[in-house]
N, C-alpha and C positions, 0 to 999 in steps of 0.2 A: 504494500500500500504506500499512494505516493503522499508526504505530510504536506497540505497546501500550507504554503505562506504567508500568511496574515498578520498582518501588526498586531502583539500586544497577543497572542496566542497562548493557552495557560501552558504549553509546552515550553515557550521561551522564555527569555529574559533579556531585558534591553539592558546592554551592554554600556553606552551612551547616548543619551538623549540626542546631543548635539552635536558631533562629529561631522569633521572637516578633512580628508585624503585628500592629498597631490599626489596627483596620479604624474608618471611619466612622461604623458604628451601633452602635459603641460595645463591638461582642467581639473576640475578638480570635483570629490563628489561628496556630497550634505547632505544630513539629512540623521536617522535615528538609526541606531544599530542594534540588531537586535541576535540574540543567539537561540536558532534552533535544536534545543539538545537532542532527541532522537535521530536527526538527521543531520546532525552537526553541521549544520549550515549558518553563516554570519551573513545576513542580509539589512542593505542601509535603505531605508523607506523616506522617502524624501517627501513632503506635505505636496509639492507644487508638480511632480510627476503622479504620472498613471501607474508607472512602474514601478518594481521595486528594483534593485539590480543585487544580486546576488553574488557574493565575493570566492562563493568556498565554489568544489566542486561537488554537483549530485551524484548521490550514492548509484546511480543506475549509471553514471558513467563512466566510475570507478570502481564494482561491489569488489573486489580485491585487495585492492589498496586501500579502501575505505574499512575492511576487514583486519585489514594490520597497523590500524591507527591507533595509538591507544586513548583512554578516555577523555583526557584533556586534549586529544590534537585533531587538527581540521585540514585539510587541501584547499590552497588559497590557489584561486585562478590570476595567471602572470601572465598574461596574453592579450592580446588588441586591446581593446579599448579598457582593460583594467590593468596592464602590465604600471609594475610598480606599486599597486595594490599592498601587497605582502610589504615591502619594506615602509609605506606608508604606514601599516597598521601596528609592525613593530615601532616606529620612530616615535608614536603617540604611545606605548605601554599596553597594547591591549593583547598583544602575543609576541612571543621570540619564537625566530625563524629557528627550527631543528639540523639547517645544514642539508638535511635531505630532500629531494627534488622525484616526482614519478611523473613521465608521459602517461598522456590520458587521450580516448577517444583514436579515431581514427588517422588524425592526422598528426598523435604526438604530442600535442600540445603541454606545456611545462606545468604542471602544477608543484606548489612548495609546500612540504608539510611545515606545520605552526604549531605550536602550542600555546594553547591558552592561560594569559596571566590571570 
């Protein structure tokens, strides 16, 4: 079963209200962070989008890697429009980068494991 993402969900826990990343290419993303525990997912909900944008990577397209994670650690997506993501989130305290790194999906793409402070 896939956990829909919803703000403020009795599964999560907002992380911070008010967070600010600098991203890479230069924008940057606001908005409230919240942490999905069952699905170890960090997603920032931002008042003035439709979206949410989702930082970690989902369990259906890791279930392996996301199997050898242990309980405090997440797959932070380092790729297009969120690369730099991961060292944003450490630079603020909200997780230290583990050093370790897995391709994910089809085309490889870089995910970072983190650990959550």
């Amino acid at each position: 079963m896939v956990e829909k993402l919803t703000p403020s969900s009795p599964n999560s826990r907002i992380i911070d209200p008010g967070i600010t990343l600098q991203l890479a290419n230069g924008k940057s993303l606001t908005g409230r962070l919240e942490y999905f525990i069952p699905s170890k997912n960090l997603v920032v909900f931002d008042d003035d989008s439709l979206e949410p944008v989702t930082l970690t990577v989902l369990v259906a397209e890791a279930p392996s890697e996301h199997a050898a994670l242990g309980s405090d650690e997440v797959l932070l997506r380092n790729w297009t429009d969120l690369r730099g993501a991961p060292a944003a989130l450490a630079g603020v305290g909200i997780v230290e980068l583990t050093g370790q790194e897995v391709k994910v999906g089809m085309f490889r793409l870089q995910a970072l494991v983190a650990r959550l402070l």
